[in-house]
N, C-alpha and C positions, 0 to 999 in steps of 0.2 A: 487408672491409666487408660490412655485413649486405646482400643482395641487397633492392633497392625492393620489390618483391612478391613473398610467398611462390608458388609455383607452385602449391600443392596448392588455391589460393585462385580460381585461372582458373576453374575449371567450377561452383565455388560462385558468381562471380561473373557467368558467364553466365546461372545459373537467375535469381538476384535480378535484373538487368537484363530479365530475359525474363518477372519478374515469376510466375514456378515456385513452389511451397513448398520448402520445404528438408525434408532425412530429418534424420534421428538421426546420421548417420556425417558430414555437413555441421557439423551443431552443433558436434561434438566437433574436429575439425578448425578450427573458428571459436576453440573455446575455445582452445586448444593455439598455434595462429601466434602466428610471434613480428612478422608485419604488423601491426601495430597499427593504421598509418596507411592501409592496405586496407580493413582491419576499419571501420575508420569512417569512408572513405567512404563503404563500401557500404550501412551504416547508416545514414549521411545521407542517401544515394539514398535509401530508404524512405520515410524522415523528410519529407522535402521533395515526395514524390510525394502521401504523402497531407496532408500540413498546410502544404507551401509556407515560409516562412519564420517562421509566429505559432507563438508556446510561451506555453501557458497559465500563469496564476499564480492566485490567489482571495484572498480575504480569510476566513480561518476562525478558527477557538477550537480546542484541545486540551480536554477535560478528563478525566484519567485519577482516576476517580473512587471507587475505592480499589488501594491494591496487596497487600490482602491476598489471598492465592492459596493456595487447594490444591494445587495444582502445585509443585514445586522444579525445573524442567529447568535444566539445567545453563549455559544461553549466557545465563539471565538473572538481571541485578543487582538488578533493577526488584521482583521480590516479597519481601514478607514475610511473616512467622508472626505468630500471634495473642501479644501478648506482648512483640514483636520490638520494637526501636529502631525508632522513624521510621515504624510503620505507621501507616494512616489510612485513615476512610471518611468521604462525605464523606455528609451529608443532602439528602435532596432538596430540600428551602429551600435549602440552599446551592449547589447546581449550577443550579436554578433563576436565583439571585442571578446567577451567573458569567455563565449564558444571556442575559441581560439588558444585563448588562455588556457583552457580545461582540455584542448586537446593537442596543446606542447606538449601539458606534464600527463598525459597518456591516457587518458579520460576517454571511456569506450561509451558511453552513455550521458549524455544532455538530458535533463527531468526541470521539465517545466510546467509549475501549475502555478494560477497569479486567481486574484480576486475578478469579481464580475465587472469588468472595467464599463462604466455606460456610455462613454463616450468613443472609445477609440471603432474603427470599420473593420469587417473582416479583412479586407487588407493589409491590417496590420500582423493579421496572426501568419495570414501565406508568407508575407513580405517576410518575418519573424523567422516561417521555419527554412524559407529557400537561404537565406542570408546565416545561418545557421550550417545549413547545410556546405553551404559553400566554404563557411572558415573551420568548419569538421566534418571534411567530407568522411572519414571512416566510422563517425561516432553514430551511433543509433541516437533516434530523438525520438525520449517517453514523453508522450506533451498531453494536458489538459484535461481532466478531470470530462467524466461524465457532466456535471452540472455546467463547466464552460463548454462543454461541443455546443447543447440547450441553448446557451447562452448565446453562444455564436451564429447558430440556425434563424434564434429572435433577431440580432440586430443586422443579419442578412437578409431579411425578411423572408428567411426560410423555414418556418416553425417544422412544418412537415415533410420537412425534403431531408432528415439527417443524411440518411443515407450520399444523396449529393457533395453535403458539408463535409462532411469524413473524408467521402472519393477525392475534392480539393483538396483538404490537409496533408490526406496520404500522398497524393501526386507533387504536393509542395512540398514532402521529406520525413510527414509525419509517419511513424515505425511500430508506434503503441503508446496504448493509454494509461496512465497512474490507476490505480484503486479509488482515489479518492472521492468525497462525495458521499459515498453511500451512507455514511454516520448508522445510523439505526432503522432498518426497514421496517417500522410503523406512525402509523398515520397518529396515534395520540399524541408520541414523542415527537414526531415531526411537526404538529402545529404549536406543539407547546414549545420546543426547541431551537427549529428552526425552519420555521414558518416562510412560507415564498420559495424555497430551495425547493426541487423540483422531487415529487415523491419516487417509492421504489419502482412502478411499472416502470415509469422513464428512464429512470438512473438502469434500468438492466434492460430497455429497449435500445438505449443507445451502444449498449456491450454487446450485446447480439448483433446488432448491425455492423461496427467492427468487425466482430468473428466472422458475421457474413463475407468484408471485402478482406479475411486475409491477417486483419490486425490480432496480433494477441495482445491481451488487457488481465488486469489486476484488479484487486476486489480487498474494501476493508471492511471494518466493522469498528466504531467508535462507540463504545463502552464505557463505564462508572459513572455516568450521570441521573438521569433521570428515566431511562429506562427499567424495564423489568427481567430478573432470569428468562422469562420466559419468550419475552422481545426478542433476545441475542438469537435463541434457541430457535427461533421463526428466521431469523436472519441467513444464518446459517443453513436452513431447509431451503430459502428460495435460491443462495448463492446454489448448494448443490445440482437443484432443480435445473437453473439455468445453466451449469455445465452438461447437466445429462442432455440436455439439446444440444448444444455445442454440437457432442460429441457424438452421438445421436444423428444428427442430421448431414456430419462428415466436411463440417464448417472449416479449413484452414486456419483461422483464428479461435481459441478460447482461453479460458482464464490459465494464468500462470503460477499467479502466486495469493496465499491470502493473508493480508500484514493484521491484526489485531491493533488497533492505536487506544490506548488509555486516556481519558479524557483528563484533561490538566487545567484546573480550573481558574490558577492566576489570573487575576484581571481581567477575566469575562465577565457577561451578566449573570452566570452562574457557580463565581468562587464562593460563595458558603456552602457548596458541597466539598465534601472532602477528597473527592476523587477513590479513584482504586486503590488501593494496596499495592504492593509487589506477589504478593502470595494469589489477587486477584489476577495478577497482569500472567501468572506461571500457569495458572487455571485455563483462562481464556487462551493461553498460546496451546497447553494440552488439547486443550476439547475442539480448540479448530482439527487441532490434525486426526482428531478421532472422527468427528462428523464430517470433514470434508475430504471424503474419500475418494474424491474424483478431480479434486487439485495435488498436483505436483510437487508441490514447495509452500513452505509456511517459515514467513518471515518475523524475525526480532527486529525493530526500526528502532535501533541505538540509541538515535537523538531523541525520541522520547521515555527511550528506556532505560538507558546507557548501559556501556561496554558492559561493564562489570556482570551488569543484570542478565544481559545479551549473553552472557557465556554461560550462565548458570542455567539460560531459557534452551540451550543445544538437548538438553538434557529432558526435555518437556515438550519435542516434537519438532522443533525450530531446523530448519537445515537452513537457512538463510540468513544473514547479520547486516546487510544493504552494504552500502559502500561507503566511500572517503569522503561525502558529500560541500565539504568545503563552506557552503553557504545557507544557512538554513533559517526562515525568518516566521516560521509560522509556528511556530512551540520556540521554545528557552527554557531548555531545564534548568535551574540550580542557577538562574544566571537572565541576563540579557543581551548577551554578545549572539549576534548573529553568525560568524563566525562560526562555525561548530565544524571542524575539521578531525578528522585522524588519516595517518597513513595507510598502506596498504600492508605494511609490515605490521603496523599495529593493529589492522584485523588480522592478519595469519597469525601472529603473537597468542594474542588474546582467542582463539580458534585453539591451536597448538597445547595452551594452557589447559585449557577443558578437556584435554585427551580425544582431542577430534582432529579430521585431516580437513587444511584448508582449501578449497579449488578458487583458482578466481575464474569467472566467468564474465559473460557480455548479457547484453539482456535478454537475448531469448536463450540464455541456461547453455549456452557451448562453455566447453573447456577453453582459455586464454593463454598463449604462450606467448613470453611477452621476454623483450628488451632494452631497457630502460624504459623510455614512450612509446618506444616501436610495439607492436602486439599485432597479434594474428589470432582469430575465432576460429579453432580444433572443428571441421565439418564434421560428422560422427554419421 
């Protein structure tokens, strides 16, 4: 019979009880036990020390507002070429429309990240969020991935002015950044993965600069591919790293939340791997919230997880389960409908089930008191 607790798990369990940071050779040892059910105690202790028994949920809109990309990296299905079957960009009347839409039926939050468009002018993204802004003027707007701000600097021709680019964005409505981008913070797995996408100095020069003017931003880590335990375990060193400046230097902006996404390999250049597990995806949700002890919130992202698994993951460090997101084109679990909807009852449902209290919240983490579409952000 497999032994109740790994042993190697004792003195990693005294620092976390003692409330210690964890090293590097801690992580990799979290990664590695085959405790599972240690593993996530110990990550419910965290869990519960700082958020007690509420897991957030929200009411938000997806809009992936085009997928054509300059980029090809290899773990994704999501882009395509000029040309290609099935691409699409979408107008700003029409994202506008969507915006509008999303905040009749009481959508406190817009999240928009699209592919590396090569064609369209930074005008389009101001024009984007002001027009946005106007047909939801209550809704925060999480927009644009680390790798699109880059993006957008290059075909402004502003490589080295982010700082500028952002101060635009933000003055045209922009609120906060996605996580995304960051996939794996090493240079092996990045040229072999996904080559051209811009490495980790930049991906977390551009998050510091947010934090600089004010924006808080989000942080992933895209895992089960071709990385190493040991990769994730650096990933996680430099996320912390770059909060301890944050916080450190009394920045108005820092990181919020850290979503773990499991790489899903259908129809990329990389489906002959077999991708994670579920038992991998419980791991990787645990050991975030062990290692990253100086973020807030650590999210389950549904739509690549699903519900089901999202509830069992409460239990493994998770306080967060996203929201209602309506429209989702860059994963397709068990499926190809972009589509990918639930209500808001069926996260407090499904929240409720697992013997947890629901809160809905906005995006920067306020309590929501709400009536029908009507909603108000609890100031605290």
């Amino acid at each position: 019979m497999i032994p109740r607790m790994d042993p190697l798990l004792a003195p990693i369990a005294a620092k976390v009880y003692a409330g210690q940071r964890l090293d590097a050779a801690d992580g990799l040892v979290l990664l590695r036990t085959y405790d599972i059910w240690t593993l996530g105690e110990l990550a419910d202790h965290v869990r519960r020390r700082i958020h007690g028994d509420v897991t957030y949920h929200n009411v938000n809109r997806h809009i992936n507002y085009t997928n054509l990309c300059a980029l090809s990296c290899k773990f994704c299905s999501f882009y395509r070429k000029k040309g290609d079957e099935g691409v699409y960009e979408y107008s700003v009347d029409h994202i506008a429309r969507m915006a509008a839409e999303a905040a009749s039926a009481g959508a406190t939050e817009i999240h928009i990240v699209g592919g590396l468009h090569p064609y369209l002018p930074f005008s389009y993204y101001t024009d984007m969020l002001r027009a946005i802004r106007s047909a939801a003027p209550h809704a925060h707007i999480k927009a644009f991935t680390a790798v699109e701000i880059v993006h957008l600097a290059r075909i402004d021709r502003r490589p080295k002015d982010l700082r500028g680019v952002l101060a635009d964005l933000r003055d045209a409505g922009l609120g906060s950044l996605p996580g995304g981008g960051a996939e794996v913070f090493d240079d092996r797995v990045h040229d072999e993965a996904f080559k051209g996408k811009i490495r980790s100095d930049k991906w977390l020069e551009v998050h510091k600069t947010a934090h600089e003017l004010g924006l808080m931003s989000n942080a992933t880590i895209l895992y089960g591919h071709i990385e190493s335990l040991e990769d994730r375990v650096q990933h996680f060193i430099m996320l912390r790293d770059a909060q301890d400046e944050a916080i450190r230097s009394g920045h108005a902006g820092r990181f919020q939340t850290v979503i773990p996404l499991p790489f899903i390999p259908d129809d990329s250049e990389l489906e002959h791997l077999y991708g994670p597990t579920a038992l991998d995806d419980l791991r990787m949700l645990a050991v975030s919230r062990l290692m990253l002890d100086n973020f807030a919130h650590v999210k389950a992202f549904w739509i690549m997880q699903t519900l089901p698994f999202s509830q069992m993951a409460l239990n493994y460090g998770v306080d967060d389960i996203d929201g209602t997101v309506v429209w989702y084109d860059i994963t397709k679990v068990g499926g190809t409908d972009t589509h990918q909807e639930v209500t808001a009852t069926d996260l407090r449902r499904a929240v409720m089930q697992a013997g947890f209290t629901p809160v809905e919240r906005d995006t920067l983490y306020r309590r929501v008191t709400r009536e029908g579409a009507k909603w108000e952000a609890v100031l605290t």
